[in-house]
MMTF fields as JSON, N, C-alpha, C and O atoms, coordinates in Angstrom:
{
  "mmtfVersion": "1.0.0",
  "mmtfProducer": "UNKNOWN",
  "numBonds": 187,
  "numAtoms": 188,
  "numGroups": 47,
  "numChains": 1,
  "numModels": 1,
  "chainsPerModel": [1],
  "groupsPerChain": [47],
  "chainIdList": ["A"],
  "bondAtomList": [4, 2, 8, 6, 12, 10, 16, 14, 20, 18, 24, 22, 28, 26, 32, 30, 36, 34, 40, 38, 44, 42, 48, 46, 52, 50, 56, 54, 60, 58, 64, 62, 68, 66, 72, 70, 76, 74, 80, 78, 84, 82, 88, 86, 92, 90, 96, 94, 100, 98, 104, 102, 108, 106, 112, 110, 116, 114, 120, 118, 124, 122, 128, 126, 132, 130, 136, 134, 140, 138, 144, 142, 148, 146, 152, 150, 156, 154, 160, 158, 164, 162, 168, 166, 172, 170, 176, 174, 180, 178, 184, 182],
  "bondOrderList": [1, 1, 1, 1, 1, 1, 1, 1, 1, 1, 1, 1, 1, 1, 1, 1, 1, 1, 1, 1, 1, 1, 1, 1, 1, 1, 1, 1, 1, 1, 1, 1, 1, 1, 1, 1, 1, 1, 1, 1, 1, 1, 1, 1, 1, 1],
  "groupList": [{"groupName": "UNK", "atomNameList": ["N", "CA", "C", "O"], "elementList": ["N", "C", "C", "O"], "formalChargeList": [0, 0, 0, 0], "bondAtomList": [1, 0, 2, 1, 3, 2], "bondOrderList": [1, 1, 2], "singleLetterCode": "X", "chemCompType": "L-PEPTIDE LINKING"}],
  "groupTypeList": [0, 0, 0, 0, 0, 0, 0, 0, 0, 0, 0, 0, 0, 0, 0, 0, 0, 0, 0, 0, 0, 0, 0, 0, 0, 0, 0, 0, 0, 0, 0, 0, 0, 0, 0, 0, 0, 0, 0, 0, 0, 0, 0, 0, 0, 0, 0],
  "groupIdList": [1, 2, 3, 4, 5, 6, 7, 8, 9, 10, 11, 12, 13, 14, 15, 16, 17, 18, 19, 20, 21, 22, 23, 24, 25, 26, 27, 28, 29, 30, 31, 32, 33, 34, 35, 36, 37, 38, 39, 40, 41, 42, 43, 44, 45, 46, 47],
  "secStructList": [7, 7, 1, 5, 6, 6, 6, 6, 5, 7, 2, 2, 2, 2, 7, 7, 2, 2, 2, 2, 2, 2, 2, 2, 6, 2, 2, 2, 2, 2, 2, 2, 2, 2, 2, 2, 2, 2, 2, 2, 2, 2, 2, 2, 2, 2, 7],
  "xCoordList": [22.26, 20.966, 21.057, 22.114, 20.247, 19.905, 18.603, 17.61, 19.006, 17.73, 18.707, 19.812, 18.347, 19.111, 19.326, 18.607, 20.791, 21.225, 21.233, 20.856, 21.609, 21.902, 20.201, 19.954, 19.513, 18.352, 17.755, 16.971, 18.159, 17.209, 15.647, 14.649, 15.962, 14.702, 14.966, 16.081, 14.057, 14.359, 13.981, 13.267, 14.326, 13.986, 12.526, 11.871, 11.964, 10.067, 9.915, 9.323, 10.525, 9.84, 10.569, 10.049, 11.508, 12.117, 11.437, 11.149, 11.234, 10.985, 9.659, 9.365, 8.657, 7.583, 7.759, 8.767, 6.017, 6.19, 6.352, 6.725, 5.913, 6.491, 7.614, 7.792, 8.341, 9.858, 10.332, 11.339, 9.957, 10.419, 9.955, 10.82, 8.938, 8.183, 9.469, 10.226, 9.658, 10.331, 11.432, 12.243, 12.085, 13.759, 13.72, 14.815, 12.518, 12.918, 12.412, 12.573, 11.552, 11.368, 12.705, 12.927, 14.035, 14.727, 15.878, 16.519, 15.971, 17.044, 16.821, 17.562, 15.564, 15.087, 15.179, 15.641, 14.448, 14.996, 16.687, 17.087, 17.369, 19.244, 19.726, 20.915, 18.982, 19.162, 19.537, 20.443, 18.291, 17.721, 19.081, 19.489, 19.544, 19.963, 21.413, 22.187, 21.647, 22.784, 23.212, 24.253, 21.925, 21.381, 21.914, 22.76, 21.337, 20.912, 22.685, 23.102, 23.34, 24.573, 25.497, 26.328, 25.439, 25.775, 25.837, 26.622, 24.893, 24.713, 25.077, 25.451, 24.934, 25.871, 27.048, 27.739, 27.729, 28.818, 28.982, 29.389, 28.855, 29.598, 28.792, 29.505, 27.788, 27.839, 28.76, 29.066, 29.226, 30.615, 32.09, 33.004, 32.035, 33.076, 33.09, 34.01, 32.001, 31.648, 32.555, 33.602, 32.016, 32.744, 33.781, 34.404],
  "yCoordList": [-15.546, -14.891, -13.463, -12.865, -12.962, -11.675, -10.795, -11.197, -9.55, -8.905, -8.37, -8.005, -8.253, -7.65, -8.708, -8.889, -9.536, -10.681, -10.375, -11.256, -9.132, -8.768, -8.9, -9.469, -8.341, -8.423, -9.499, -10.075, -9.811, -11.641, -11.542, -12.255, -10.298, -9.579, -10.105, -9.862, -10.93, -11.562, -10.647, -9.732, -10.617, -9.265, -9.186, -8.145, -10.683, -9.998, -8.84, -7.764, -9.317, -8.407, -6.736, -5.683, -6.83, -5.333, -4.66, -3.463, -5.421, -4.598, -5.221, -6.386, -4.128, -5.121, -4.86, -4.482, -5.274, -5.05, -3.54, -3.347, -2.491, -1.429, -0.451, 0.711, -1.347, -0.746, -1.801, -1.319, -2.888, -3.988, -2.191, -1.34, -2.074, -1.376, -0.397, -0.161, 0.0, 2.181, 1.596, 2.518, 0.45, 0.335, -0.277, -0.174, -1.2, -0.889, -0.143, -0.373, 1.112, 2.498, 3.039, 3.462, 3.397, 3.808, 3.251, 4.014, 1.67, 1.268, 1.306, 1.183, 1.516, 1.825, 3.405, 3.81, 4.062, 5.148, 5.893, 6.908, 4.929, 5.264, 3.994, 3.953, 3.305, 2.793, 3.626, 3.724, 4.046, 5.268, 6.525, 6.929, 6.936, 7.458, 7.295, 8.186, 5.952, 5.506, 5.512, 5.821, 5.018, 4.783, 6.044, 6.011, 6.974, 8.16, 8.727, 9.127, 8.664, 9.134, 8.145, 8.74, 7.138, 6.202, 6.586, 6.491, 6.887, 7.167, 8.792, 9.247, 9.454, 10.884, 10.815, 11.764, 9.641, 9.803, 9.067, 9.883, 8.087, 7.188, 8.187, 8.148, 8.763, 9.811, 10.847, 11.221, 11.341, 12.455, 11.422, 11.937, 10.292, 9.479, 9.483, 9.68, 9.251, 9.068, 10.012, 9.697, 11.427, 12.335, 12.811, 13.623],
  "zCoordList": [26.704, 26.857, 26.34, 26.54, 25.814, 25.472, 26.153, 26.76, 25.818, 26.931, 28.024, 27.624, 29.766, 30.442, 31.595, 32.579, 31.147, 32.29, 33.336, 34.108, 33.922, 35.388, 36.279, 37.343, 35.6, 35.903, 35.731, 36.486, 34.625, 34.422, 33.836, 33.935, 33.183, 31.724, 30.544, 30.082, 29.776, 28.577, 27.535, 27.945, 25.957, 25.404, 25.416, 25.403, 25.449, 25.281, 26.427, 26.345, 27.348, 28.615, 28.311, 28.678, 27.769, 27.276, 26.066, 26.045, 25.184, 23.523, 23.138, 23.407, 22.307, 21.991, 20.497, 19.9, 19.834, 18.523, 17.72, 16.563, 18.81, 18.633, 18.834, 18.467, 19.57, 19.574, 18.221, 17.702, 17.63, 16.463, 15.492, 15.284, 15.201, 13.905, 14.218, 13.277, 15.103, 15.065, 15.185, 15.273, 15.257, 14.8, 13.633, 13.08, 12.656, 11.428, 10.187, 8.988, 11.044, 10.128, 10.353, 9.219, 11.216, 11.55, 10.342, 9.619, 10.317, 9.482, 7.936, 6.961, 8.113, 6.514, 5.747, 4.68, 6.961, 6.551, 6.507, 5.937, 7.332, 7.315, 5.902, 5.586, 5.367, 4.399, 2.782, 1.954, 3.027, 1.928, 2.145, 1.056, 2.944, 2.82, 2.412, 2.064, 2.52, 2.424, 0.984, 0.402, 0.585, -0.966, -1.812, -2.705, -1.402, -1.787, -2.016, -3.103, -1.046, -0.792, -1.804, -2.49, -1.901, -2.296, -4.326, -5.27, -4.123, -6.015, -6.225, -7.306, -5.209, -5.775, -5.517, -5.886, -4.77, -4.903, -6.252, -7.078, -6.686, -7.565, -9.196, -10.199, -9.293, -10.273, -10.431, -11.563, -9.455, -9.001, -9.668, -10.312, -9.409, -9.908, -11.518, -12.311, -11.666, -13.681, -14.288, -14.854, -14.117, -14.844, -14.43, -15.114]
}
């Protein structure tokens, strides 16, 4: 089970569709940055 066993809360009853939206504006925006980091490093490698 997932959610909170001790309690016996399933995730609907924990998270809705707006804690879903603001954790994946969160991984999108740590994406981008990953991105971002990702290509100045490997341009720093080129030369």
């Amino acid at each position: 089970m997932y959610g909170d066993e001790e309690a016996n809360v399933s995730p609907d009853e924990l998270y809705d569709s707006k804690d879903a939206e603001e954790a994946l504006n969160y991984a999108d925006y740590t994406y981008k940055l990953v991105l971002k980091l990702y290509r100045e490093i490997s341009s720093v490698d080129d030369h």
